[in-house]
C-alpha positions in Angstrom: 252.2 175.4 28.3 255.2 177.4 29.6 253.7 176.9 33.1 253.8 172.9 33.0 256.8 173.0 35.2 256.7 169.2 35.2 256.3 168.2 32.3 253.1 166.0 32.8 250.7 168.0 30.5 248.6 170.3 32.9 249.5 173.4 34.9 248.8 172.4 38.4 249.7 172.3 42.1 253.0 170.3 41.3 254.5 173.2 39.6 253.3 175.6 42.1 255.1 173.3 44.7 258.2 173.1 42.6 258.3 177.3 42.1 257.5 178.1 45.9 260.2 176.3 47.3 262.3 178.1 44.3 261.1 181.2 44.9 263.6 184.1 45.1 266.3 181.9 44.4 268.4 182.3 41.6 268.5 179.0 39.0 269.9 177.6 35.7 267.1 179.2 33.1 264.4 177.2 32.8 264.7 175.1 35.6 262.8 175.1 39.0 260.1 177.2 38.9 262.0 179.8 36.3 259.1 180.0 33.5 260.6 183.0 31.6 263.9 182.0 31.8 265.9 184.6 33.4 268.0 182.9 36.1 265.6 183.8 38.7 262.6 182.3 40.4 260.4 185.3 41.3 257.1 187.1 40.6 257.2 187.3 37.2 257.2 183.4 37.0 254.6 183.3 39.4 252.3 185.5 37.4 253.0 183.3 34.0 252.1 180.3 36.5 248.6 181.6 37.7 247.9 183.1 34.4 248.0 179.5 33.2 246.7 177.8 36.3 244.2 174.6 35.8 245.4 174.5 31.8 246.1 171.3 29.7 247.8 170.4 27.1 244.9 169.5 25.4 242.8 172.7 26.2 245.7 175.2 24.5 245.4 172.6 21.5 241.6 173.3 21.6 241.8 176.8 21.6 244.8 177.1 19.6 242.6 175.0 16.7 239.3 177.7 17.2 241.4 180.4 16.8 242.8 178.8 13.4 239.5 178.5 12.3 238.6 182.0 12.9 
């Protein structure tokens, strides 16, 4: 999950805590809320975020495994 901001396996309100207070700030990559990597927190990581909002590890494994099936 690119979302899992924390690490912990599911896409939840930690990370959306953890971008907001990020937000329009500029970052190392990757860190604080900067899913895509670009340096900076904004909309774009938000959007990645609420795309994947609720997810688990274990779901994208799920679906991931159906799809290889297919």
């Amino acid at each position: 999950l690119q979302a899992d901001i924390t690490g912990n396996g599911v896409v939840d309100f930690e990370d959306f805590l953890i971008l907001s207070n990020s937000f329009g700030m500029d970052v190392e990559p990757g860190t604080l809320g900067d899913i895509n990597g670009d340096g900076s927190v904004a909309f774009d990581d938000f959007l990645i975020l609420s795309n994947e909002f609720g997810q688990s590890a274990g779901q994208v494994a799920a679906i991931d495994a159906a799809f290889a099936e297919v």
